[in-house]
C-alpha positions in Angstrom: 88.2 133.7 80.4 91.5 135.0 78.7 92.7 138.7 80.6 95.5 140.4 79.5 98.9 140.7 82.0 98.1 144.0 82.4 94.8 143.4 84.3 96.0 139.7 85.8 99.0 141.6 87.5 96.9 144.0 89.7 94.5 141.1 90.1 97.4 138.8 91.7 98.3 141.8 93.8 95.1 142.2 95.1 95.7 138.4 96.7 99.2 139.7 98.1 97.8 142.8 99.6 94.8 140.7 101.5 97.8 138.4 102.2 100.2 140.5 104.1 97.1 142.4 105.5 95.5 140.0 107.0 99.3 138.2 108.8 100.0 141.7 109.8 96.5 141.9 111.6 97.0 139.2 113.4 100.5 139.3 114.1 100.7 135.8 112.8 100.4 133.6 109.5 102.6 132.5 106.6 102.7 135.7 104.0 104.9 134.3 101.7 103.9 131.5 99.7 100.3 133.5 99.1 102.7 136.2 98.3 105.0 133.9 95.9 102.1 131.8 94.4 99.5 134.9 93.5 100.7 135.0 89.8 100.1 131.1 89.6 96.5 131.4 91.3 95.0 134.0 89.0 96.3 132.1 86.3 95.3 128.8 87.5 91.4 130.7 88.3 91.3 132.8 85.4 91.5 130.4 82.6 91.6 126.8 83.7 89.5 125.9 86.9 85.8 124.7 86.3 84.1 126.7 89.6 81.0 128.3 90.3 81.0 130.6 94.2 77.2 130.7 93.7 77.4 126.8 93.5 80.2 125.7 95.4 78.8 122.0 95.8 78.2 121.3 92.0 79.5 117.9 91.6 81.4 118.2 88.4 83.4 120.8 89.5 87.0 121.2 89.3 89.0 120.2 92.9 91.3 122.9 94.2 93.4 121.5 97.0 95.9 123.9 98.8 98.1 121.4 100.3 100.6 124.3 101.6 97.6 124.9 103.8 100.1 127.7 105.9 99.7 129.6 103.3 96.0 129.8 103.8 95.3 133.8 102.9 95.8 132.4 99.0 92.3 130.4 99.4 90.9 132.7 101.6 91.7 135.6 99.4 90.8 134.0 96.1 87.2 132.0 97.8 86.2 136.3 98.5 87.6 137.7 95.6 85.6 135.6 93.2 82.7 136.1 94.5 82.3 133.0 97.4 79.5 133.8 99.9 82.1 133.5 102.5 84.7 134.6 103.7 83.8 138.1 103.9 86.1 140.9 104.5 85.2 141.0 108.0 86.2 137.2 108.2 89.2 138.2 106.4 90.0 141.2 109.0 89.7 138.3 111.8 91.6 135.9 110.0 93.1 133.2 112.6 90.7 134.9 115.4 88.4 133.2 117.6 85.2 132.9 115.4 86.4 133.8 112.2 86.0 131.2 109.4 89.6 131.7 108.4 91.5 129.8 110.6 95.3 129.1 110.5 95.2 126.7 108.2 92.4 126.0 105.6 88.9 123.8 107.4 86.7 122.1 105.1 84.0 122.0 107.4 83.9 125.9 107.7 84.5 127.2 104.2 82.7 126.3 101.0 85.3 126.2 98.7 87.8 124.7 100.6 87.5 121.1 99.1 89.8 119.6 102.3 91.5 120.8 105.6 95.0 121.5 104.4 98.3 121.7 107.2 99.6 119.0 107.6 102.4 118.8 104.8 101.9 116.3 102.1 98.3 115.0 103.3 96.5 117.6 100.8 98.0 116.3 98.0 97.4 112.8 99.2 93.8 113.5 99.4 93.6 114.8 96.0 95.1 111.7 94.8 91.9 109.9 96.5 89.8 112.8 94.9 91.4 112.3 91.4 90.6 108.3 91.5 87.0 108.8 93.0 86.6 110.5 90.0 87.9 108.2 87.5 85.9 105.7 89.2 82.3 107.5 89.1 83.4 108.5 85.4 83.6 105.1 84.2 79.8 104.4 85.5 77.9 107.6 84.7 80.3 108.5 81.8 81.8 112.3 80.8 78.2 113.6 80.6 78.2 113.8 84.2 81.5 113.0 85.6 84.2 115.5 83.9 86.6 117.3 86.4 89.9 117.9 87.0 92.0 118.3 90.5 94.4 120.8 90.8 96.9 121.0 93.7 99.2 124.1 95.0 102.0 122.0 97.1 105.0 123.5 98.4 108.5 121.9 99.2 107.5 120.7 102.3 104.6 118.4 100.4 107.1 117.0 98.3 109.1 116.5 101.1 107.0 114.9 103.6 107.6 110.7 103.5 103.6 110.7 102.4 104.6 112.3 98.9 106.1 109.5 98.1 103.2 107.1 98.9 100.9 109.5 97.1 102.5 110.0 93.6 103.3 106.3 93.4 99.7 105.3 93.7 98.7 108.4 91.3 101.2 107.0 89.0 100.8 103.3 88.6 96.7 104.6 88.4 97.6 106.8 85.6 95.5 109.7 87.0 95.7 112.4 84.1 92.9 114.3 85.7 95.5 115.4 88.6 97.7 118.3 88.2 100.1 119.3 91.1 101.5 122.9 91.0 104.9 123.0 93.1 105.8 126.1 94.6 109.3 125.9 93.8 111.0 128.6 96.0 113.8 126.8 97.4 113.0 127.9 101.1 111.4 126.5 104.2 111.5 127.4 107.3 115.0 126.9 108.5 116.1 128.4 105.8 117.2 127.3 102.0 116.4 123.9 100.8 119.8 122.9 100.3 120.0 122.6 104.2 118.2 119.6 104.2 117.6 117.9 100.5 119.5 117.6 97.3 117.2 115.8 95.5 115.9 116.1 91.6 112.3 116.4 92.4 111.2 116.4 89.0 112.9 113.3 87.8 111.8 111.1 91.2 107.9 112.4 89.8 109.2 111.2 85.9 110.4 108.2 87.5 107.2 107.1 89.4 105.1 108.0 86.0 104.4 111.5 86.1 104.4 114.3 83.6 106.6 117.1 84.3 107.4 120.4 83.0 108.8 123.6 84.4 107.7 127.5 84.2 108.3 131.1 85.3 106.1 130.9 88.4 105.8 135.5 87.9 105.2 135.5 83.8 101.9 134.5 83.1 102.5 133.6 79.9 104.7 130.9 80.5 102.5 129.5 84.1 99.2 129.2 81.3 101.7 127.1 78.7 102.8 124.9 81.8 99.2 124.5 82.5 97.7 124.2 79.1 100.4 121.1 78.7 100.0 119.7 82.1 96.3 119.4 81.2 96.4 117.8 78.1 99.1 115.4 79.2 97.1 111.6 79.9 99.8 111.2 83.5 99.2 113.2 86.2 101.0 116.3 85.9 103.9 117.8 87.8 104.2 121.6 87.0 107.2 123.2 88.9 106.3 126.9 89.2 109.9 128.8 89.9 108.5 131.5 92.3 110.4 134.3 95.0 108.4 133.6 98.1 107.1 137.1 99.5 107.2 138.2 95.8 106.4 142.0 96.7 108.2 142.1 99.7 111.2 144.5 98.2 113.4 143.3 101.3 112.4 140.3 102.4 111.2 138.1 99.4 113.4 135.5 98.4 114.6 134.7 102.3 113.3 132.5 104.8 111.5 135.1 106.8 109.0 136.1 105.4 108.1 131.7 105.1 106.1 132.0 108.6 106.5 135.5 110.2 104.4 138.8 109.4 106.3 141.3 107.4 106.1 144.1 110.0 104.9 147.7 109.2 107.4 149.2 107.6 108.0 146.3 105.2 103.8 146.0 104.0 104.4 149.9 103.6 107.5 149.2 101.2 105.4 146.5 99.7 102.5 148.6 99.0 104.8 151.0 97.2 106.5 148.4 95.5 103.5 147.2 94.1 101.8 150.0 93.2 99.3 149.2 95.6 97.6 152.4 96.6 94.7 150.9 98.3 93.9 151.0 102.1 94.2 147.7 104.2 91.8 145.4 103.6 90.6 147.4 100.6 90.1 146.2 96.8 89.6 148.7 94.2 86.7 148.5 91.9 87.8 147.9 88.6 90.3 144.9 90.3 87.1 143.4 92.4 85.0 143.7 89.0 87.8 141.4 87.3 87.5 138.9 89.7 83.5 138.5 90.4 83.1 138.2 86.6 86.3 135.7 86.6 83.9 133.9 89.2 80.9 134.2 87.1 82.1 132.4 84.6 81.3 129.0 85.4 77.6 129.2 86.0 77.0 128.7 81.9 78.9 125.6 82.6 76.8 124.7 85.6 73.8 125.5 84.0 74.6 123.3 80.7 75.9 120.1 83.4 72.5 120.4 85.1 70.8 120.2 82.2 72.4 117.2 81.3 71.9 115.5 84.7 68.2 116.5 84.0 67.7 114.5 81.4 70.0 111.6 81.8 68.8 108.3 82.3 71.2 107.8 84.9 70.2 110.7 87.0 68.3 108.5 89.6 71.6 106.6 90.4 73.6 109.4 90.1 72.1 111.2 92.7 71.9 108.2 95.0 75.6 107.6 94.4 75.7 111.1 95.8 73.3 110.7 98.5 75.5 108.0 100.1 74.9 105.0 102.3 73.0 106.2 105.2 69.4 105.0 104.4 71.2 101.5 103.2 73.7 99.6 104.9 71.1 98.0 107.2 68.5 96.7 105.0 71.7 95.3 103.0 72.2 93.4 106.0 68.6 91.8 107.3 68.9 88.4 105.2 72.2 88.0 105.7 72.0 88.3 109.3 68.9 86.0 109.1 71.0 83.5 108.0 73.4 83.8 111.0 70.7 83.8 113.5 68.9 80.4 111.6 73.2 78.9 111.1 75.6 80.5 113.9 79.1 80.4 112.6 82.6 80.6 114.5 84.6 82.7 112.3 87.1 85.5 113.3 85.8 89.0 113.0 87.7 89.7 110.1 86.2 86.4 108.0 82.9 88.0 109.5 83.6 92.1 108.2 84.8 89.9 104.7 81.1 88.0 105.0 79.1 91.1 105.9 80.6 93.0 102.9 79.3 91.1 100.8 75.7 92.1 100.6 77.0 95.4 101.2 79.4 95.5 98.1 76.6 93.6 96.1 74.0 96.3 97.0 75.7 99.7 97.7 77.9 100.1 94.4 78.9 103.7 96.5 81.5 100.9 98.4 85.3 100.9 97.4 87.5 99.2 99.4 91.2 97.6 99.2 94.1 97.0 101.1 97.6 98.3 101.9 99.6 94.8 100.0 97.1 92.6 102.9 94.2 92.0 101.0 94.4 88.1 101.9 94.6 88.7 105.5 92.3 91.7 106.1 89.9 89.8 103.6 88.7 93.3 102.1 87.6 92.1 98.5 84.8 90.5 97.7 83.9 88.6 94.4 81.5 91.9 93.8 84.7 94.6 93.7 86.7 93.8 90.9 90.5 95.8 91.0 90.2 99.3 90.1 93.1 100.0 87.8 94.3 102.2 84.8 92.1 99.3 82.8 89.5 99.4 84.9 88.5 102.7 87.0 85.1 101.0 87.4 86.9 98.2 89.5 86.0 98.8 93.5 88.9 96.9 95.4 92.4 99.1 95.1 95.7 97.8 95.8 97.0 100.2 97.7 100.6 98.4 98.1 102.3 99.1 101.2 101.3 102.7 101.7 99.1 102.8 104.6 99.7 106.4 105.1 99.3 107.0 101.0 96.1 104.7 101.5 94.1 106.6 104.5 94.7 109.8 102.5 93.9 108.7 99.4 90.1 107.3 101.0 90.2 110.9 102.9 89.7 112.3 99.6 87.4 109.5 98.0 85.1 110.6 100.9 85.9 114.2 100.5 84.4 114.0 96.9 81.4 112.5 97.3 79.9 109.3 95.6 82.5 107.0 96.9 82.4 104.9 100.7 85.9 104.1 100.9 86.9 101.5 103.4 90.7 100.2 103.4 92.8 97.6 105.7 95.8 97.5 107.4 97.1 95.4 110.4 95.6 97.6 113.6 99.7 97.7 114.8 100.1 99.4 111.5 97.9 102.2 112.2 100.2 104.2 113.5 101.9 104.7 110.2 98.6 106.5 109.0 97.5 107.9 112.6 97.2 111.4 111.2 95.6 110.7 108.4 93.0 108.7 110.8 92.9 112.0 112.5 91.9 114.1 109.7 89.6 111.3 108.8 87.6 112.5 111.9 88.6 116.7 111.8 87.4 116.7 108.3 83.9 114.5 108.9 85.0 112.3 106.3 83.2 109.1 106.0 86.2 106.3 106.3 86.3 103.1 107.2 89.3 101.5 108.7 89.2 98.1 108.6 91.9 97.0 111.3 92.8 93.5 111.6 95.2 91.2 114.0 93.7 93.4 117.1 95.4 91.8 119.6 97.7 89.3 121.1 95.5 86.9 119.9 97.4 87.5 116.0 100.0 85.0 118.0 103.3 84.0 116.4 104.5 86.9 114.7 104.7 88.4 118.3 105.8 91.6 119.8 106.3 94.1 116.7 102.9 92.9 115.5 100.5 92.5 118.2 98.7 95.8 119.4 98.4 96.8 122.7 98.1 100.4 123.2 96.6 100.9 119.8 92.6 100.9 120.6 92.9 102.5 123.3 94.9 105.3 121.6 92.4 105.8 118.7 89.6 105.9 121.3 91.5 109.2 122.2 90.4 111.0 118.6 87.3 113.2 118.4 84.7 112.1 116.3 85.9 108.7 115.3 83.6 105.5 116.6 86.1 102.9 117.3 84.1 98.9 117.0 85.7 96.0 118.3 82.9 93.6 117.6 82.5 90.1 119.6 81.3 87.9 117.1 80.0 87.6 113.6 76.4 89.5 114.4 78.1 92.2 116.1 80.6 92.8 112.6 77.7 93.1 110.5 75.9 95.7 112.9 79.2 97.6 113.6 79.2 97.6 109.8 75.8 98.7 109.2 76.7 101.8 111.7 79.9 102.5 109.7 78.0 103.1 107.0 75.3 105.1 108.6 77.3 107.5 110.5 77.9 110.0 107.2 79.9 112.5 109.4 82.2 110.0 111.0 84.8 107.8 110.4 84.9 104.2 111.6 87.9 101.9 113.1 86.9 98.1 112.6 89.2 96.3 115.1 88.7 92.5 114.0 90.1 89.5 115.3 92.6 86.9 113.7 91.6 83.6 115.8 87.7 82.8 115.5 85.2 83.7 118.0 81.9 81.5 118.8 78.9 83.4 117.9 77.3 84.9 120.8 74.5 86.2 119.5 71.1 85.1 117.8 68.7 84.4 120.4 66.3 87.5 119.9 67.9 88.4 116.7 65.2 86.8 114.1 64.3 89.3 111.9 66.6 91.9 112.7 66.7 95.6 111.4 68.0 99.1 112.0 66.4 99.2 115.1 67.6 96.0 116.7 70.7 96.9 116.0 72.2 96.6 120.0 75.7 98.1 119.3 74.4 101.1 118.1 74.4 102.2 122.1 77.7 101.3 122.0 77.4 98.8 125.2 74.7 96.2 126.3 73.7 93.8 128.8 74.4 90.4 126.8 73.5 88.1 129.8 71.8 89.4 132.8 72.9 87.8 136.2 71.1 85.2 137.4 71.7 85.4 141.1 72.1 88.9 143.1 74.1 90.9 141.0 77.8 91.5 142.7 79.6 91.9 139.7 79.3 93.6 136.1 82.2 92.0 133.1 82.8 94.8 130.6 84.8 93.3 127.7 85.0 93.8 124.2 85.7 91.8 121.1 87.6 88.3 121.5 87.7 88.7 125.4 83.6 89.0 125.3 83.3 85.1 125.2 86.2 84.7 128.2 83.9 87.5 129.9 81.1 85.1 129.8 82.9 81.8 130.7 84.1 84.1 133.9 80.9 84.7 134.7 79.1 80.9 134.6 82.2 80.5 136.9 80.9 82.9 139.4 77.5 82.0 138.9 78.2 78.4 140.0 79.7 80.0 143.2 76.1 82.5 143.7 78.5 85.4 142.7 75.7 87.1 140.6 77.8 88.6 137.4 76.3 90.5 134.4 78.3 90.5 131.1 78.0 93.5 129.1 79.7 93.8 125.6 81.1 97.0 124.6 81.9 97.2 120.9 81.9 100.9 120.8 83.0 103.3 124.2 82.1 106.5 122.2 78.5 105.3 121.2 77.9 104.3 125.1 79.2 107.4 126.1 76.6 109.5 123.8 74.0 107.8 125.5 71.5 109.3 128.3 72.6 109.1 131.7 69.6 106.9 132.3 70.8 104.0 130.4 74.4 104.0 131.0 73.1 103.6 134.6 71.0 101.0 133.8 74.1 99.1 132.3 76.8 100.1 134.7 74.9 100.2 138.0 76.1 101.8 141.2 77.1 99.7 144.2 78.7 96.9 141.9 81.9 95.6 140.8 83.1 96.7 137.8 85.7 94.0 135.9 86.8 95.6 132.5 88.5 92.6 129.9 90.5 93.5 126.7 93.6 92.2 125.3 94.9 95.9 125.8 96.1 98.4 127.7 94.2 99.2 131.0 94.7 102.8 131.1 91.5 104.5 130.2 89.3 101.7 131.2 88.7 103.6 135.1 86.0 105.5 133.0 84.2 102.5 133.1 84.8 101.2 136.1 85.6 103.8 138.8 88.7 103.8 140.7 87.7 101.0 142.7 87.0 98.6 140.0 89.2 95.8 138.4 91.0 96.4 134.6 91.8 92.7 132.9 94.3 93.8 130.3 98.2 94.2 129.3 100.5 96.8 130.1 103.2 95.5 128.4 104.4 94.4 125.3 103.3 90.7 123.6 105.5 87.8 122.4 105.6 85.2 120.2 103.4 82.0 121.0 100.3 80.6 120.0 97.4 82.8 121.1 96.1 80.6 123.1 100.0 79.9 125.1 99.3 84.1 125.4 96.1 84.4 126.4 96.9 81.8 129.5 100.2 83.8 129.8 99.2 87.2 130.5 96.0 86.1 132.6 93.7 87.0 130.1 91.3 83.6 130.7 88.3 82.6 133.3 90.6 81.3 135.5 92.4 83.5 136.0 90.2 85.8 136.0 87.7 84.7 138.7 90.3 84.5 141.6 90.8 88.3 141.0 87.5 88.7 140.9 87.0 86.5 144.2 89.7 88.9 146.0 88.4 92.0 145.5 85.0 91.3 146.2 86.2 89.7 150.0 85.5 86.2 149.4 
């Protein structure tokens, strides 16, 4: 849809009046870089995204990200001007008010439109890198038919700045992702003030350097942002377009300066900016003939909905397509029954990570929605299987992606794998390294996004590399997070159902904690021919051996320290201490679970024992003040694991004695 300036300039106005409306409302919000980046956003809408509001779930449409997510009245503005079910105007008038859909910054979960949560600096654009390859990667099997979108990103200096940026573009680079076009609000100001404060860096040449396109424009003449564009989309590299913009562009006295970054403009100024602009309007007010511009601007895309759905109607690939879509829910278990038939009929000792690397393979060979990889540790965290070839500039079909050592880059980048739909991702780090891509963990979970985190070397039992490398406070920490299931399975039967629930909980992201050392496998009796509904770890605790004598005494342990549970408790046995053992692969799935049975598993008027190679705080949930935490409250070193384990009392005989003590005898 081509407009003339003369009708595109009252149209980006209309996105600075909502703008500096809606921050003065609320006495709080960032009015300038919606403000600065108007002129770029009608362009970018007008003639270049693929969108349809009455369809805002279309597969094959475009991805808009808006990494500066503080400058959220720009996506807020544009989602109602073109026509969007929501927000309305009343949303609008509430904006960053209890109940309103526009929060502070942008939330995928409450806007259609709003592809991911945007905020935290850098991590948009990370997740459209993700979105950029899933789409590569479902273009290569269904073909341009189906599969033909771009991702466009609106990024401001603190995106580029953010240590993530770099991660991001290096992966987008060495991928060659030509579908992904990054427009840099180049204002020179963030909040403390002018860029030159804190960076002297040549932005553009670190992007030409890591393989990018780049090319500069007048971020206020429309002409020159729609040649910046036009290039940056026919250009095969991903696309850096550095848009030269005033931030608060209307403001006559405060664009250009630092405060108007993250501060309303006051009264008087929106009154001088009104004027300024022309804008005769009231608040919250769009003239006709300016709203008219924009709902047909928004209309436009329907023909092109319309002509994609017919050709999804009669493809021959529709029926996979749409159970790419459809995900993995209805899958991952009946992936699993043979395999775990085999385990039950041939019990192997293997460490939980050899067990995730066994149980995805029926998974990788029968869900081709699966694409894993590794940040540079794919021979430890054993994430490839001989069913995911690499995914590459070669080979965007490939399903194993080497991520290099970007574990931050790497959990954004499967954020927005998940974000986009028709792609699993699952990617693995050391668990100690987790903390490099916390955040992005984090909005793993805010955003619902379907991740899996496959987290090896859980514990002190990793052994020689010591200290720096063995977790301690790490699962207990993620535990912390809302709405993600943390699994630390206990042997090889218990990976392949913490697997199968992975990949059943669409709404959820999933930490695998997995051992290095092997673990005996504990389970099989009562496991012949296992399926969804046998699955014991999906309540998140069980009784795995029932005491034999009067019960005194209930061992609550999870993952390696399950099978030292259970050597402590034949101990107490053969002294008439009665002792359940209960594993525990997942707290927050035994939490969700009616008060009848977590009664039933942690009785009243018993001892409570909790065992794991971690941290104690947090365990008293379990086992009431009065109860008895095996663990480590302080840092590892360097030994064998099994010099450690007998070091830090982590064993049945130690153990016992403890147990002995507290229970008088």
């Amino acid at each position: 849809m081509q407009l003339d300036p003369s009708r595109l300039a009252p149209m980006a106005n209309a996105i600075r009046a909502l703008s500096m409306d809606a921050v003065q409302q609320a006495n709080s919000g960032h009015p300038g870089m919606p403000m600065g980046m108007a002129d770029v956003a009608t362009v970018l809408f007008s003639q270049f995204l693929k969108f349809d509001p009455a369809a805002p779930k279309w597969a094959d449409r475009d991805r808009f990200v808006l990494s500066a997510g503080h400058g959220s009245m720009l996506i807020y503005s544009l989602l109602h001007l073109t026509g969007y079910a929501a927000p309305t105007m009343a949303d609008i008038r509430n904006f960053r008010q209890l109940g309103s859909p526009c929060a502070g910054h942008p939330e995928n979960h409450e806007l259609d439109g709003v592809e991911c949560t945007g905020g935290p600096l850098g991590q948009g654009l990370a997740m459209a890198v993700g979105m950029a390859m899933a789409e590569r990667h479902l273009n290569a099997a269904f073909g341009d038919a189906l599969v033909d979108h771009k991702t466009w990103v609106i990024a401001g200096d603190g995106c580029l700045m953010e240590g993530i940026n770099h991660e991001a573009i290096g992966l987008a680079g060495v991928n060659k992702l030509g579908r992904l076009n990054v427009l840099w609000d180049d204002n020179n100001i963030t909040i403390d003030g002018d860029t030159s404060l804190s960076t002297c860096e040549d932005i553009l040449a670190r992007y030409a350097a890591t393989g990018w396109h780049t090319v500069r424009c007048n971020g206020h003449d429309f002409a020159d942002i729609a040649r910046a564009l036009a290039e940056a989309e026919a250009d095969p590299r991903p696309s850096l377009v550095a848009c030269k913009t005033i931030i608060g562009k209307g403001a006559p006295n405060k664009q250009g300066g630092h405060n108007v970054h993250g501060s309303p403009l006051g009264a008087d100024e929106v009154a001088a900016a009104r004027e300024y602009l022309g804008w005769t309007a009231a608040p919250f007010e769009v003239p006709a003939e300016i709203m008219a511009d924009w709902r047909a601007l928004g209309a436009k895309g329907a023909a092109a909905r319309a002509a994609w759905e017919g050709r999804l109607a009669a493809s021959a690939s529709r029926a996979d397509f749409e159970a790419r879509l459809a995900g993995t829910a209805a899958l991952a278990s009946p992936a699993l029954e043979s395999y775990i038939a085999g385990l039950v009929a041939a019990p192997q000792k293997v460490a939980t990570r050899k067990a995730s690397e066994m149980a995805l393979g029926p998974l990788t060979e029968q869900l081709p929605h699966l694409v894993g990889g590794s940040a540079d540790l794919t021979g430890s965290n054993l994430t490839k299987t001989k069913f995911t070839e690499p995914f590459g500039a070669d080979n965007y079909g490939g399903r194993h992606v080497y991520y290099g050592i970007r574990e931050f880059g790497m959990a954004a980048a499967m954020n927005g794998m998940a974000l986009h739909g028709g792609v699993v991702p699952y990617g693995g780090t050391f668990l100690v390294f987790s903390d490099y891509c916390r955040n992005a963990i984090r909005m793993s979970a805010l955003q619902h996004a379907q991740v899996v985190y496959v987290l090896t070397h859980d514990s002190i039992g990793l052994g020689e590399d010591g200290p720096t490398h063995q977790p301690v406070e790490h699962v207990m920490s993620l535990r912390m997070i809302p709405n993600l299931n943390v699994y630390r399975p206990a042997d090889v039967i218990e990976t392949a159902e913490c697997w199968a629930l992975a990949l059943e909980t669409t709404g959820t992201p999933s930490v695998l904690a997995l051992s290095r050392q092997n673990l005996p496998q504990l389970r099989g009796e009562g496991d012949a021919g296992w399926t969804r509904a046998a699955n014991r770890c999906a309540k998140g605790a069980y009784r795995l051996k029932a005491a034999e004598g009067a019960r005194k005494v209930v061992l609550v342990a999870t993952g390696s320290e399950v099978e030292i549970a259970l050597a402590a408790a034949a101990a107490l046995e053969a002294d008439g201490i009665g002792a359940d053992v209960v594993s525990m692969p997942c707290a927050e799935l035994f939490v969700a679970q009616d008060a009848a049975y977590r009664a039933d598993v942690l009785p009243e008027g018993v001892l409570k024992v909790s065992v794991e190679a971690g941290v104690t705080m947090g365990w008293e949930r379990f086992t009431g003040l009065d109860g008895l935490n095996i663990g480590i409250d302080s840092f590892g070193a360097s030994a064998p694991a099994d010099v450690l384990y007998k070091h830090f009392g982590i064993s049945a005989d130690a153990i016992v004695p403890q147990i002995k003590a507290k229970l008088g005898l």
